[in-house]
Structures are given as structure tokens and as C-alpha cells.
C-alpha positions, 0 to 999 in steps of 0.5 A, a space after each residue: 261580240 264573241 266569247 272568248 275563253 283565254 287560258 294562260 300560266 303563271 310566268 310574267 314572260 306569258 302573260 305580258 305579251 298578251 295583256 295589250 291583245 286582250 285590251 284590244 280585243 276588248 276594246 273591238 267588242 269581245 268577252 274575254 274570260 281569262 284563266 290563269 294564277 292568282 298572282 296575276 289577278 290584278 294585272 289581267 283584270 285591268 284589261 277588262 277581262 273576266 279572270 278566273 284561276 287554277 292552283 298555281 302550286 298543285 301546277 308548279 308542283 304536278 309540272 315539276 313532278 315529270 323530271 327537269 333533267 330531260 326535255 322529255 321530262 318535261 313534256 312528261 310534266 306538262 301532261 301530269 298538269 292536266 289534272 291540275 287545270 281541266 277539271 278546274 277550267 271545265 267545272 268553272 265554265 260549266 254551262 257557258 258558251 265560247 265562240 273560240 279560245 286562245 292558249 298560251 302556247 306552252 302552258 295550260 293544257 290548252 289543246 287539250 281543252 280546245 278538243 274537249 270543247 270543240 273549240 277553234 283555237 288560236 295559240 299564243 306564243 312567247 318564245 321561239 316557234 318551232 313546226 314539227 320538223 324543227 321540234 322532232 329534231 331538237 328532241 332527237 338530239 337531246 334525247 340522245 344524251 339518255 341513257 337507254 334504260 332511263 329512255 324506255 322508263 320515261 317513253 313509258 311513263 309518257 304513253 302512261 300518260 297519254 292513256 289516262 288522258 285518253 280514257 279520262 277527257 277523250 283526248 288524242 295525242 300525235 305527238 310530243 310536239 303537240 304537248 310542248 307546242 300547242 299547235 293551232 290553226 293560227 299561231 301568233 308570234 309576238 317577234 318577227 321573221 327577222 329576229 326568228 331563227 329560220 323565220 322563212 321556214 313558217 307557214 301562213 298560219 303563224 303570224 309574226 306580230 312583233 313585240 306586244 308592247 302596252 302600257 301596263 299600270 304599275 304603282 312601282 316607280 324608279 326615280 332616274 337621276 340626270 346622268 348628264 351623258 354617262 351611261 345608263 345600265 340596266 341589270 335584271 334576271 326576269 322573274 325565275 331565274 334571279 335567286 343570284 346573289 353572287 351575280 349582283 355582288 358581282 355586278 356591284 364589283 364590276 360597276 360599282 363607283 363608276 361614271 354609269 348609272 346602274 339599275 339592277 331589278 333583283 326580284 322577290 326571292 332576294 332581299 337587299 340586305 343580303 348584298 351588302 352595301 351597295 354602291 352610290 351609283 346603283 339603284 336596286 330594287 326588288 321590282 322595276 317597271 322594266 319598260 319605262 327604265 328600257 326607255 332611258 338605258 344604253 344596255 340591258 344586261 339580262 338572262 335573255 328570255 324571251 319577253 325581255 329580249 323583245 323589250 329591250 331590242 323593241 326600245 333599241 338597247 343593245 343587249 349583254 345576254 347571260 342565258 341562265 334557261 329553258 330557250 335563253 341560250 337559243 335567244 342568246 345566240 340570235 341576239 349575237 347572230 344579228 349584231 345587237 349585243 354579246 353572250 357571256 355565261 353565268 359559270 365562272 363569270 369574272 369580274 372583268 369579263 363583264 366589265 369589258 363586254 359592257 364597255 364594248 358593247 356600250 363604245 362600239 357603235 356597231 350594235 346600236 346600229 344594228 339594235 335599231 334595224 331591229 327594233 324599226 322590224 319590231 315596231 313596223 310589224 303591229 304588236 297585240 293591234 296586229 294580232 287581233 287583226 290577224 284573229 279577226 280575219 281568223 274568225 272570217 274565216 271560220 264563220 264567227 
């Protein structure tokens, strides 16, 4: 048996694709002790994993402090964390031994610890891979729309940073790319190369398991009425990007009294009341258990992170993508790429636009063809069993 030391942040879209690894590793004769938020306690905890956590504010608020505008900001940001997570990590296993850790691949300071404790690392990752080349690219592309006096100040609040890391925990950084990226000397991927873009360019040291989908025990349920052959639809945001009245008013427009059942998940920061009536064929709730509904649905209309993408392509539901952040437009743009569904922006997005993509999508065999080739890929490809086959072969290696 070894210990392993787990560090992860507080975004559903990290966390769930990693609950059914650590119940596996779990399950095959690891300790695991698990860093993240306390919002996430509970879930991580059922797994049979130690949970300890860091303030989820002072990181949201110190991540935020770099800048949201530039990705270089943002990279800024990840480095303002550090003094939110290590010393809390490091004063909470003090005294402890670990065989090995595993880090979220975007959160969590995880490389930084891994150099602290001398630690051999295995990097988990969520959202699309990039090596160093595809990484360098985008950032000089992007940084190109900055202008130069608001570049130099942000290169220098970043070598700032660099320095007080260095002079604080002895910790080397190369690159921007190891803030953002996480790399380790295994990356596991919960796609495949298929759904990647560029997917062949990867090295043997990433790993694409697929989707890690397990069964997650939820007190939430969602009663479906028999739709006797009409369609099922099935409508959410994700957890960060759903404060979006309009859009569901919108939805109730597009759909509202019609043949289809509609579930449209709404999330916490917006309450019922604030749509007005809802129409008899919708089901609307603040949280749906977004597995069991993806298993019953003809199209998940979704903002297209990464996590959802996976799910819905995993139970073969074409999807209508309205990217809203952060890697979505990047995830948007693959979904329609490999003929599994459409891409319509949030900004001036009519009533009929939406109303036409859904129909297209959910008339035209084509895209579920083309979502079930996919979706054979994902589960061919092993899920969380085959990514801690692929860290105990890692440990083989290394001697644990």
C-alpha cells in the first residue's frame, strides 16, 4: 500500500472526473489523502479518502486578484494562490510521509508542491492537453491583443512572482506553461486522441483514458414522465457560468408547450422564482443528477465544458454547445469538427436560432451516428480503471 497525497480545487468540472480514480485506487490498496474546498467534502469523502482543505475564498479571491482579462493574467493569478494553498497543505501534513502525488492539472499548486516535497507527480487533467509548443503558441497569439505598456507591467508583475516563490519555498519555474499546465511525468487525460484536437502529437507520458464516469450517490433526484416517443431535452450551464436568466426565459420560449420534455438544471445562483412561469413541459431545478438524466435525453444543450461534453458524448446525446468560457469555444469547436452536434453563441442568441439548431440536431440522423462512434471511443478506452492502471505501471517504474 502507498500514500498518496491528492491536491485538487473547488470546480465540479475537476472534481468529478477523478471521484471513481480515487475509489479505484482506493479499492486496489492505496491511502488517499485529498486537498481540496469544503464544499466538496462530502462527495470526496465518500470515496474512502482522507479529505483535508484550504480556503476556498482566500483562493478564488487571491486566483482573481492577477487579472481575468488576459490569459497572462491569469497565469499571474495561479501564482498569487500559492500563498493561499502551500503553507496550508504543508503545515497540514507535517510530519507525514507520501509515496507520490497527484495534481489537478490547472489548480492547486501542484508542481510547486510536488518540487517542495520531492515528490513524483502524476498530473490530472480535465480539459484539453496542451505540450509546450502548442501551449507557447496560443499564449503568443493571445498576447498579441496587449498592449505593450499593459504587457511589460504584467511580464513583470510575473517575474515578481516568480521571485517571491523562489525566495519563499525554492521553487524553479521554466516557463508560463508550467504554471498553467501542470506538467508531470504522466499526464492523465480523461478523453481520448480521437476527441483531442491534434491528439497524435502527445507523447507516451499522456495517457488518454477517456471519460472517468462513476457512479456518484446523490440525494437529488429528477422524476422523468413517460414521453411516449417525443423528444427529451436536456438544458444546463455547469456550475460557473449559469447566473443566466435571459437564456433560460429564452429557452422557455423556444421550447415552452411543445411535444419535447425539457429538463433544464439552473444552478444555485438563480432561484425559480426569478423566471416566471414555467411552462408544463419543463422540469427546472437548481441541481440534476446530470448523469442519470444524459441517459434518458436526445440532446443536451450545454455551455460546453469540458466534464459535460464528456458525459453527454459518453452516453451518446448529440450536443448543441453554447461556449460561454475559458476552454469551451475550444470544446465547441471539436464537438462540431467531429459531426456530434452544433455551436450557437450566447450573444444575440434568438429564439428561433435555438429553436432550429435543436430541431436539426434532433431530426437529422447524422449526429447520432456520428455521437455513437464517439461515444464507442470513450468507453473502449477504460475510464478512472484505466488510469490507475496507468499510475500503477507509473510506480513500476519508479521503484514504488
Amino acid at each position: 500500500m502507498a500514500r498518496v497525497l491528492f491536491i485538487n480545487a473547488g470546480s465540479e468540472g475537476h472534481i468529478n472526473p477523478t471521484i471513481g480514480v480515487v475509489q479505484e485506487l482506493i479499492s486496489r490498496g492505496e491511502e488517499v489523502v485529498y486537498f481540496t474546498v469544503e464544499a466538496f467534502r462530502e462527495r470526496v469523502e465518500k470515496t474512502g479518502a482522507t479529505v483535508r482543505t484550504f480556503d476556498g475564498e482566500a483562493f478564488m479571491k487571491a486566483f482573481l486578484s492577477g487579472g481575468r482579462t488576459y490569459l497572462l493574467e491569469r497565469i499571474n493569478g495561479l501564482l498569487h494562490t500559492a500563498d493561499v494553498v502551500i503553507p496550508s497543505v504543508l503545515e497540514q501534513i507535517e510530519g507525514e510521509h507520501f509515496d507520490y502525488m497527484i495534481h489537478d492539472s490547472m489548480f492547486g499548486c501542484g508542481r510547486f508542491l510536488a518540487q517542495i516535497l520531492k515528490l513524483p507527480a502524476i498530473s490530472s487533467c480535465t480539459s484539453f492537453a496542451h505540450t509546450k509548443d502548442s501551449f507557447d503558441s496560443i499564449l503568443e497569439h493571445l498576447s498579441q491583443d496587449i498592449t505593450p505598456k499593459t504587457l511589460a507591467t504584467i511580464k513583470e508583475d510575473y517575474q515578481n512572482l516568480k521571485t517571491k516563490l523562489k525566495e519563499n519555498y525554492d521553487v524553479e519555474i521554466g516557463s508560463p506553461y508550467e504554471v498553467f499546465c501542470n506538467p508531470a511525468p504522466l499526464t492523465i487525460i480523461y478523453t481520448t486522441r480521437e476527441f483531442k484536437p491534434s491528439g497524435d502529437t502527445f507523447d507516451p507520458s499522456y495517457k488518454f483514458v477517456g471519460p472517468s464516469i462513476s457512479h456518484r450517490p446523490s440525494i437529488e433526484t429528477v422524476s422523468l414522465p413517460d414521453s411516449k416517443g417525443n423528444h427529451l431535452i436536456y438544458i444546463s450551464l455547469g456550475t460557473v457560468f449559469n447566473q443566466a436568466t435571459e437564456f433560460y426565459k429564452l429557452c422557455f420560449e423556444a421550447f415552452g408547450d411543445s411535444e419535447q420534455t425539457v429538463v433544464m438544471s439552473i444552478g444555485q445562483r438563480t432561484q425559480k422564482p426569478a423566471l416566471g412561469k414555467i411552462p408544463k413541459n419543463f422540469i427546472v431545478e437548481n441541481y440534476v443528477p446530470q448523469t442519470e438524466v444524459l441517459k434518458e435525453a436526445d440532446l443536451f444543450i450545454t455551455h460546453g465544458g469540458m466534464n459535460s461534453a464528456n458525459e453527454g458524448l459518453y452516453y451518446g446525446v448529440p450536443l448543441l454547445v453554447i461556449p460561454q468560457s475559458a476552454d469551451q469555444p475550444m470544446v465547441a469547436h471539436q464537438v462540431v469538427t467531429i459531426g456530434a452536434g452544433k455551436k450557437l453563441q450566447m450573444e444575440n442568441l434568438r429564439v428561433s436560432q435555438l429553436r432550429e439548431a435543436a430541431e436539426a440536431i434532433m431530426k437529422q440522423p447524422s449526429f447520432r451516428q456520428q455521437v455513437k462512434k464517439i461515444s464507442e471511443s470513450f468507453q473502449r478506452a477504460g475510464g478512472y480503471q484505466q488510469a490507475v492502471d496507468e499510475i500503477f505501471k507509473f510506480k513500476a517504474e519508479i521503484g514504488i
